[in-house]
N, C-alpha and C positions, 0 to 999 in steps of 0.2 A: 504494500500500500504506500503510495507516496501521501512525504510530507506536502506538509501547508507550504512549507517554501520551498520544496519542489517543482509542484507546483505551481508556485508563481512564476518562478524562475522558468519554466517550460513556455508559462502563458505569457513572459514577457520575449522570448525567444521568437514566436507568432509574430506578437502584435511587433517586433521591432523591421520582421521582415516583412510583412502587411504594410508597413509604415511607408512603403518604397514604393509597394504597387499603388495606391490611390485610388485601387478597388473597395471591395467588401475588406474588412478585417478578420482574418482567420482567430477563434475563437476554437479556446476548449468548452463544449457547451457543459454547464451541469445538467446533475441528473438527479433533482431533488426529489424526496420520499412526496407522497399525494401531500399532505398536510401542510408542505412548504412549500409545490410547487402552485398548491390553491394561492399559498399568501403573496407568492411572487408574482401570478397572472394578477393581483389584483394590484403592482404598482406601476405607478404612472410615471415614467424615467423625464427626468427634464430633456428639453430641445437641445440647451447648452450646457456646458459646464466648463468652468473657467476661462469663458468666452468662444468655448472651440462649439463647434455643429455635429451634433450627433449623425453617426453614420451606419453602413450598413454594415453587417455581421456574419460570417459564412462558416458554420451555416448560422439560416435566421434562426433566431430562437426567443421566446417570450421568457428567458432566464436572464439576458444578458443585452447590453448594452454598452457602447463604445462612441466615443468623443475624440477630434484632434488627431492628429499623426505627428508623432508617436501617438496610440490610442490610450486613452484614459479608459478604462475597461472595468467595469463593474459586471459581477456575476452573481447572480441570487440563487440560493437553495445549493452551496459550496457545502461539503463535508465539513463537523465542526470540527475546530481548532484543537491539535493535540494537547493533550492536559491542561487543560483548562481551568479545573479544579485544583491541579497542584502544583503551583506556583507562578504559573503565564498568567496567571489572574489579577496578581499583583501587578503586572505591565497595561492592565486594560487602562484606557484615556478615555474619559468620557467627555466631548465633544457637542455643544447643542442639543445636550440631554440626550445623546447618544451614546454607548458604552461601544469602544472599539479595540482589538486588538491589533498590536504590529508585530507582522512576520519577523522575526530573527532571521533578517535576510540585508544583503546589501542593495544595491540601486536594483530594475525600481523597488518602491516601498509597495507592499503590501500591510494592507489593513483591514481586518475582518470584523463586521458588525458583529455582536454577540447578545444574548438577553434577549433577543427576536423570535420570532415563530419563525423565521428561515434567519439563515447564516449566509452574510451580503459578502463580497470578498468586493473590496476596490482596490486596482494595481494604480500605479503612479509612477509615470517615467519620470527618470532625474530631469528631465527640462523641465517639468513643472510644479517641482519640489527637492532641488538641490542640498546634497548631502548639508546635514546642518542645519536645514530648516524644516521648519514644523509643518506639515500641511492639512492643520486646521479648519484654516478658508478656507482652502477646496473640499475638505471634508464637509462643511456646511452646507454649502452646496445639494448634497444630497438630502440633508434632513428632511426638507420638505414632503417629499417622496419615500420617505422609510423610515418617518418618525409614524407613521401608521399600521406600521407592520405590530402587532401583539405581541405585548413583553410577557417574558416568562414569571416565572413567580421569582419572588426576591430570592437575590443570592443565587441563582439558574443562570448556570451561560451555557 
């Protein structure tokens, strides 16, 4: 089973060569259980984010969603986050009343919504959160759209 930064690190491997074509974006699609792909069909992905124009995705899929080249890549209904419970929980940043984690990964950053009724993965290429900096504001970005997703019960990620 691959890790979460694995994982990323595969799905920034895609998107960095998608980045080139100025086609669709080759995505890994998830495969989320009924109960969180219900929660995922019901979000509404913004148009933009960070200024860039949401694009196409190959394949299409109502899990995922990609912005800008390099693509800004969110994925709903991801695998949760390897222990979670025993001590990556300490790393969680909660963000516009959103609880996230970040991948123990280097450029880009991965960041996994957590406390959700699905688990959101947003990847971040260094152009638009350079080593060093916090990306917060782009993370805010999404609230709007997945501050509706249904929290677990406390102390649940």
């Amino acid at each position: 089973m691959r890790t979460g930064a694995a994982a990323g690190a595969a799905l920034a491997a895609v998107l960095a060569a998608a980045a080139c074509s100025g086609g669709p974006v080759r995505i890994t699609a998830p495969s989320p259980d009924p109960a969180a792909a219900q929660a995922c069909r019901e979000l509404e992905f913004p148009a933009k984010v960070n200024g860039l124009e949401r694009r196409e995705t190959d394949p299409e899929t109502p899990y995922a969603a990609v912005w800008g080249s390099p693509a800004i890549a969110l994925r709903c209904g991801v695998p949760r986050p390897s222990d979670p419970d025993t001590g990556l929980i300490e790393r969680v940043v909660t963000i516009d009343g959103l609880d996230w984690l970040p991948e123990d990964s280097e450029q880009p950053r991965v960041w996994t919504l957590v406390g959700r009724a699905a688990y959101v993965e947003v990847t971040i290429p260094p152009k638009y959160a350079p080593p060093g900096t916090p990306p917060g504001e782009l993370l805010t970005e999404f609230t709007p759209a997945l501050s509706g997703l249904a929290k677990k019960p406390e102390g649940e990620y």
